[in-house]
matplotlib code that plots the C-alpha trace (Angstrom):
import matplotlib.pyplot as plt

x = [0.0, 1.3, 2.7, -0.6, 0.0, 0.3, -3.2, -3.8, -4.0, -0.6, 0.8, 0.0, 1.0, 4.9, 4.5, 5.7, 8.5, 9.8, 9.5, 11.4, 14.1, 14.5, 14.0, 17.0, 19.2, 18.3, 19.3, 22.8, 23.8, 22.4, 26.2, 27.8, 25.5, 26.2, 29.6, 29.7, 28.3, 30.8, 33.8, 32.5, 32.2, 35.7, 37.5, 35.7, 38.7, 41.2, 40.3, 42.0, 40.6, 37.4, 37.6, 38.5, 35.6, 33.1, 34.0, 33.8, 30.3, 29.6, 30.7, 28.7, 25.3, 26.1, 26.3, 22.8, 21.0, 22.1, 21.1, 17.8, 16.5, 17.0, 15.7, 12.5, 12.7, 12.7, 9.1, 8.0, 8.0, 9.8, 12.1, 14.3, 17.9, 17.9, 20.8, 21.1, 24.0, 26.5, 24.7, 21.5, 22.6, 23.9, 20.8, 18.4, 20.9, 20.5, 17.1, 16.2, 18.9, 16.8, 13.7, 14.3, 15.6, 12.3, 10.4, 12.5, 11.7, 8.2, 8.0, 10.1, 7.5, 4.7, 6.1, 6.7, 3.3, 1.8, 4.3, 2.9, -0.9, 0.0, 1.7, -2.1, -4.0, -1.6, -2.5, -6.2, -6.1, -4.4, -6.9, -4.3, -5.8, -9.0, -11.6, -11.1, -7.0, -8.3, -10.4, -8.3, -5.1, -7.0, -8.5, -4.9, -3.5, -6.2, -5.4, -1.6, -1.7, -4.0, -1.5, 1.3, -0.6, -1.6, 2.1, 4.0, 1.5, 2.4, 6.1, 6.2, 4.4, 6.2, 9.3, 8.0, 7.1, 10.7, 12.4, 10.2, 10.8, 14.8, 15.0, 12.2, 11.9, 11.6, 8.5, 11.0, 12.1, 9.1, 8.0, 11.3, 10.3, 6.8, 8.4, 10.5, 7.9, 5.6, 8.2, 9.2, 5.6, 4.8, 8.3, 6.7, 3.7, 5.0, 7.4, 4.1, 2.2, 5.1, 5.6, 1.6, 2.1, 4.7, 2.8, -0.3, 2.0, 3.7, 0.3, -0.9, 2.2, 3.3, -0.6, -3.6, -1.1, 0.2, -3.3, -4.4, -1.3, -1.8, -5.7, -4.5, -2.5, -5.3, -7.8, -5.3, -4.2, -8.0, -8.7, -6.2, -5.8, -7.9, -10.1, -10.5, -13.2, -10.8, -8.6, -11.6, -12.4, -8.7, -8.9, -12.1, -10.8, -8.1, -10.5, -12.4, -8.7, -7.7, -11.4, -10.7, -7.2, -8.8, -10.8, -8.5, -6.5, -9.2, -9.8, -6.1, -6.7, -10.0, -12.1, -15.5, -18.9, -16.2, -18.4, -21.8, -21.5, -19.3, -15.8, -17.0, -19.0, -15.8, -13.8, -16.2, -15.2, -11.4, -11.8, -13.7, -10.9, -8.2, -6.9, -6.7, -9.8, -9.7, -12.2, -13.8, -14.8, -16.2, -17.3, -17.3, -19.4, -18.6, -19.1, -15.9, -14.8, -13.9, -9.9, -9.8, -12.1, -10.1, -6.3, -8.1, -8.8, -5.7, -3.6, -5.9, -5.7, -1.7, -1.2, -3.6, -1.5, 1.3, 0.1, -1.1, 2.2, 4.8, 3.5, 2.1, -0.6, -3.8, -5.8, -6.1, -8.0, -9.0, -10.4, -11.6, -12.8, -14.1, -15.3, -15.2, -12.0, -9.9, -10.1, -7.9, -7.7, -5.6, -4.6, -3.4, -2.2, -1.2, 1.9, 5.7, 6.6, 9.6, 8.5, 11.2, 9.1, 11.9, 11.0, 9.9, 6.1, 5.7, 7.5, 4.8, 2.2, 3.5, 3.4, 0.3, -0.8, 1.2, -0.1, -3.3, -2.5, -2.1, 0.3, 1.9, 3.1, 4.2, 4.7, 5.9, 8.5, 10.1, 7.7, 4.5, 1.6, 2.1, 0.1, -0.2, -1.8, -2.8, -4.3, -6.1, -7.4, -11.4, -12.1]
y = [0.0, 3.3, 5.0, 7.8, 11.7, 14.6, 16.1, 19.6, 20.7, 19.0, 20.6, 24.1, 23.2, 22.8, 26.4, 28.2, 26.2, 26.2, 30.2, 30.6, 28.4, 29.5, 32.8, 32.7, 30.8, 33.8, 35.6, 34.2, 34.1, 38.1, 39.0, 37.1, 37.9, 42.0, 41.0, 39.7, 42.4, 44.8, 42.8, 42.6, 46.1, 47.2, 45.0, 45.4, 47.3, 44.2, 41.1, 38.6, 39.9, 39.5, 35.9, 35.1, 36.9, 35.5, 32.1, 32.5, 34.4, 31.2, 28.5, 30.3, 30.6, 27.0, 25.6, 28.4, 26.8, 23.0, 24.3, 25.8, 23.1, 20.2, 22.6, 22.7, 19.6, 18.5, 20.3, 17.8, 20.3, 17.5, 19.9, 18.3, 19.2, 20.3, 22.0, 25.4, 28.1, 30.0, 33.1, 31.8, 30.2, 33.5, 35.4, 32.9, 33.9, 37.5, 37.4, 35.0, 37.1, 39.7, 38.8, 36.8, 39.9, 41.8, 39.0, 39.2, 43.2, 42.0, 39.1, 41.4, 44.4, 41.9, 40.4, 44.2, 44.8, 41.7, 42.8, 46.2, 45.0, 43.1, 46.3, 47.7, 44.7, 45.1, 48.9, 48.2, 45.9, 48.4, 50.8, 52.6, 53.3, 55.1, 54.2, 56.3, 55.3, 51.3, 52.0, 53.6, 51.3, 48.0, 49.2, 50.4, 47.2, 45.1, 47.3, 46.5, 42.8, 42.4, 43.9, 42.1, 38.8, 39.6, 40.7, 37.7, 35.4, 37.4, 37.2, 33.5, 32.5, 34.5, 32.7, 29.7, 30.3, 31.5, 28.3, 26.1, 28.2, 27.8, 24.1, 22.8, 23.2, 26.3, 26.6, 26.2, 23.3, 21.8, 22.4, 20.5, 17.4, 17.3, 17.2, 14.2, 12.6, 12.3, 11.5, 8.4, 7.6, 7.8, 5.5, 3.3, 2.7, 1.9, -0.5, -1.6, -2.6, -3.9, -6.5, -7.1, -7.5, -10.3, -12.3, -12.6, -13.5, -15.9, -17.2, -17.6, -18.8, -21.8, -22.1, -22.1, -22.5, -25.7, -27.2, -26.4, -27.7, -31.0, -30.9, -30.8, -33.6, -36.0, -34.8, -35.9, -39.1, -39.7, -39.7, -42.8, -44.2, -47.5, -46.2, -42.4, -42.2, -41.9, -39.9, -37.2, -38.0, -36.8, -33.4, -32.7, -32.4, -30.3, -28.1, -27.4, -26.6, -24.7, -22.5, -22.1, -20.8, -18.1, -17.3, -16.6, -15.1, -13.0, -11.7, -10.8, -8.6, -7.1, -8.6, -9.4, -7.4, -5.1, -2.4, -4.4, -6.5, -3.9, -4.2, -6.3, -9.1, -9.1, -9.8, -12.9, -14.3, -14.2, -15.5, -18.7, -19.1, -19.0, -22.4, -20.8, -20.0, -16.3, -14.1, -11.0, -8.2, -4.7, -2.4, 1.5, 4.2, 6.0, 5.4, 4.8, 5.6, 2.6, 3.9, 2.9, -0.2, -1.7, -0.2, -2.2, -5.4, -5.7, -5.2, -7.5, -10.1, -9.5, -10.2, -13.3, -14.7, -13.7, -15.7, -18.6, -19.0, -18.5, -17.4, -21.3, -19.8, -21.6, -18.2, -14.8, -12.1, -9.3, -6.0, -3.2, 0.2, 3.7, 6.3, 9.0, 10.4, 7.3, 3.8, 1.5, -2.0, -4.8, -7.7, -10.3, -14.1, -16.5, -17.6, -17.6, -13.9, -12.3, -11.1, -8.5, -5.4, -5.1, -7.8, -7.2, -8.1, -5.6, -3.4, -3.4, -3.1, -0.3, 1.4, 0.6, 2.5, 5.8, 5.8, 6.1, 8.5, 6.2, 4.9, 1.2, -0.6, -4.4, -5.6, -9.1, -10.2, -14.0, -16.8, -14.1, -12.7, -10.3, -7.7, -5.6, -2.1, 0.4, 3.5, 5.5, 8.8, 9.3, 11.7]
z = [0.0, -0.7, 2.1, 3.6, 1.8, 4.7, 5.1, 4.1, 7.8, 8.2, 5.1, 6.9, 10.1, 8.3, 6.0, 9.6, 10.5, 6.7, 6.1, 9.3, 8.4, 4.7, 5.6, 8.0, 5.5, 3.3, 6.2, 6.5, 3.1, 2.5, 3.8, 1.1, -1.6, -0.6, -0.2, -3.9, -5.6, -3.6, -4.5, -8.4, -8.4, -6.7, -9.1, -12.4, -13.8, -13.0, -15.3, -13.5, -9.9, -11.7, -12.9, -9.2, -7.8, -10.6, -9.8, -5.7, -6.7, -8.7, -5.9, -3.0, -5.2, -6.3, -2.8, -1.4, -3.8, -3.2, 0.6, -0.7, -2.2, 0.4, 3.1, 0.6, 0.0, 3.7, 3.6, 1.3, -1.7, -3.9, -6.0, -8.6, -9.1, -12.2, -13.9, -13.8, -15.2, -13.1, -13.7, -13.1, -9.5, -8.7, -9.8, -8.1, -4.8, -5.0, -5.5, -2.7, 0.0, -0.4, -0.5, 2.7, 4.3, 3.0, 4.7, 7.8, 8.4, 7.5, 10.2, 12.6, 12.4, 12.8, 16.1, 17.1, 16.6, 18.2, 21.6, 21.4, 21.8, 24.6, 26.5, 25.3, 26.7, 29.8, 30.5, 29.8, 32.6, 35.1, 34.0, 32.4, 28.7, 28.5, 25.8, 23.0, 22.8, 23.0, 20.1, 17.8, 19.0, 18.6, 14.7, 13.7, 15.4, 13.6, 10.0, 10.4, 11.2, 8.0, 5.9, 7.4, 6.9, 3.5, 2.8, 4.2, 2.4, -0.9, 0.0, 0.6, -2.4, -4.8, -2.9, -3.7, -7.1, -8.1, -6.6, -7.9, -11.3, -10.7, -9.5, -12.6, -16.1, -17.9, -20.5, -23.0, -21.6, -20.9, -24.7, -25.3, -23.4, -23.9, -28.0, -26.5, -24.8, -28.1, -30.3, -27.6, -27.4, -30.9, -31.5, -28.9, -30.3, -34.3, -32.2, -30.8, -33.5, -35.3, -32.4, -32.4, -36.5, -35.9, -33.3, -35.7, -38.7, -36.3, -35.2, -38.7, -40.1, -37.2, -36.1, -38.8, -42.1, -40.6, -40.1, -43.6, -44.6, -42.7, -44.0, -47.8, -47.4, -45.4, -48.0, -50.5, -49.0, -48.4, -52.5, -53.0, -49.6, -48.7, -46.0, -46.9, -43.6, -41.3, -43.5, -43.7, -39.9, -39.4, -41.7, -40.2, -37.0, -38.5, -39.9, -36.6, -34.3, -37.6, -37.6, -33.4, -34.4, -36.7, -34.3, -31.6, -34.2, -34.9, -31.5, -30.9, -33.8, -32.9, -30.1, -32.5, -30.0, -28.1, -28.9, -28.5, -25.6, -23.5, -21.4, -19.2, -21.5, -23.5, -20.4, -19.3, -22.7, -22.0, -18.8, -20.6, -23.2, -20.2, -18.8, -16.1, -13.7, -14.1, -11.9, -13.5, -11.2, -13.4, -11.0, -13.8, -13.4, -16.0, -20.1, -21.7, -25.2, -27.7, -27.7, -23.8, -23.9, -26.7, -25.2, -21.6, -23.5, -25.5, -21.9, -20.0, -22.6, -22.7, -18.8, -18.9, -21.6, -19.6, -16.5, -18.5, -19.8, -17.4, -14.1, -13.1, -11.7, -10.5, -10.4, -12.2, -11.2, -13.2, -11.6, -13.6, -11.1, -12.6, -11.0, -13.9, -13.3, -13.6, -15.1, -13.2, -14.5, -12.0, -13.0, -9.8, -10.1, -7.7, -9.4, -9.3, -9.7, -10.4, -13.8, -15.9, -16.1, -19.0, -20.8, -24.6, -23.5, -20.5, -22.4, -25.2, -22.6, -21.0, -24.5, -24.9, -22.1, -22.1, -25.8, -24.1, -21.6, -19.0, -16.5, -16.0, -12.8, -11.8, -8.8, -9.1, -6.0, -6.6, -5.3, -6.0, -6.1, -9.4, -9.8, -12.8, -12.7, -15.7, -14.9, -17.8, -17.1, -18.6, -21.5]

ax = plt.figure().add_subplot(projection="3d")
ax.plot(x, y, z, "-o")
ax.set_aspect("equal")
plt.show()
């Protein structure tokens, strides 16, 4: 089971703890940040000075930001270290030194504030503070402590914003590998079909050409041989495995009533055809389109061949759950494990579904269960 997420309550609970702590690590590192810009400055005319100070500058905004992101990421804000330029480590520095020192002043007036209103509440319990000066204290208290609220929420997301905007991809970037990603998926998919192109030639060519071949030759051996009933007998029975190898043939390509019967008719039907008991359980809310019906039969029917074939199972089950903003399909058997989520068959599968949008798991330890899970998201 995956491991529980941090409610949202929780989540807040950690946003004071981590702007205090960032904002002090701002705090320290505002000295060497100043300090950098003064040096650059006082040695701009001297070109070697320079170099020496650029690539200090450099080192120091290297190793705030390696700081910056794993105190974020002790948060739980999950930042990725991704590659940035010297330039853009130092500008990320000097941008974040002084914002935390903007958002010190800010926290440091508002703690001022909140000290001041209890001295207030203090003299209004001696007596002290006559009406009029308790009125006009406690709505220019209340004013200030709105703005200072509104401001240090402002500060910290726009904070947050810019590291999460340093440490991830830029838009160009992310135009660059959502490009990548189609042109993988797209690769995967041709590699897909040619694999699925092979199997049915393979099928054809070892399975339902060699029973017509062996049919030809009893219905020829039958027209000379001395007891031609059996002969016949004999291709007949050829005949019939060779029409159930069409058929089977027939629904690798394109289960026949997908679209007729439903998902979950079509399922039934697999599970009959399976030497292994196989369990159906359909439990969708939600209409789905033909792309995702067929893309779930095609990976159901995949893993149950799978299982037949080399898990030695003695039971499959199949579990297909919608609830119209997912489709999740499962497939569980009782066998061996330790399947190779590599493997040229998972690997198609898993094409399968990111060609559909979807995401593909395995679990499969040595000595079992496996359990396969595809995840398609509706529309």
């Amino acid at each position: 089971m995956a491991a529980a997420r941090p409610g949202r309550s929780g989540r807040r609970l950690l946003i004071v703890p981590r702007v205090l702590l960032i904002t002090l690590f701002g705090l320290v590192t505002a000295p060497f940040a100043v300090g950098s810009l003064v040096l650059s400055a006082a040695v701009r005319p001297f070109p070697s000075a320079r170099d020496v100070v650029g690539r200090w500058t450099c080192a120091v905004a290297a190793g705030f930001a390696k700081r910056d992101r794993s105190i974020r990421n002790l948060f739980g804000e999950g930042l990725p270290d991704h590659p940035r330029s010297g330039d853009e480590q130092v500008r990320y520095m000097y941008l974040q030194s002084g914002h935390s020192v903007v958002l010190a002043a800010v926290l440091y007036l508002t703690a001022y504030g909140l000290i001041l209103a209890g001295v207030l509440a203090g003299g209004v319990a001696r007596g002290r503070v006559d009406g009029w000066e308790l009125v006009t204290n406690t709505v220019l208290g209340l004013l200030l402590l709105f703005l200072a609220v509104q401001g240090i929420q402002m500060l910290v997301r726009v904070e947050s914003v810019r590291a999460r905007d340093h440490f991830g991809l830029s838009e160009r970037e992310r135009m660059l590998q959502q490009i990548r990603d189609l042109n993988e998926g797209r690769a995967a998919v041709l590699e897909a079909v040619d694999t699925e192109r092979r199997r049915i030639e393979r099928d054809l060519h070892d399975g339902l050409q060699q029973r017509l071949v062996a049919t030809g030759l009893l219905i020829a051996q039958a027209s000379r041989g001395a007891d031609p009933r059996a002969l016949l007998r004999e291709a007949a029975e050829e005949i019939d495995t060779a029409r159930q190898e069409l058929r089977e043939v027939s629904w690798s390509i394109y289960p026949a009533g997908l679209h007729q019967i439903g998902l979950e008719e079509t399922l039934l039907g697999l599970s009959q055809r399976s030497p292994v008991p196989v369990t159906v359980r359909h439990q969708v809310t939600s209409p789905m389109g033909r792309a995702q019906e067929a893309a779930l039969y095609f990976v159901t029917a995949e893993l149950v061949t799978n299982a037949n074939k080399h898990a030695g199972a003695d039971e499959i089950v199949i579990e297909v759950f919608g609830d119209g903003n997912r489709i999740e399909l499962t497939v569980t058997d009782d066998g061996s494990g330790g399947a190779d989520p590599r493997g040229t068959g998972l690997m198609g599968i898993r094409s399968r579904v990111e060609a559909g949008g979807g995401t593909f798991s395995m679990d499969s330890p040595q000595g079992g269960p496996t359990t396969a899970r595809a995840v398609f998201p509706c529309g």
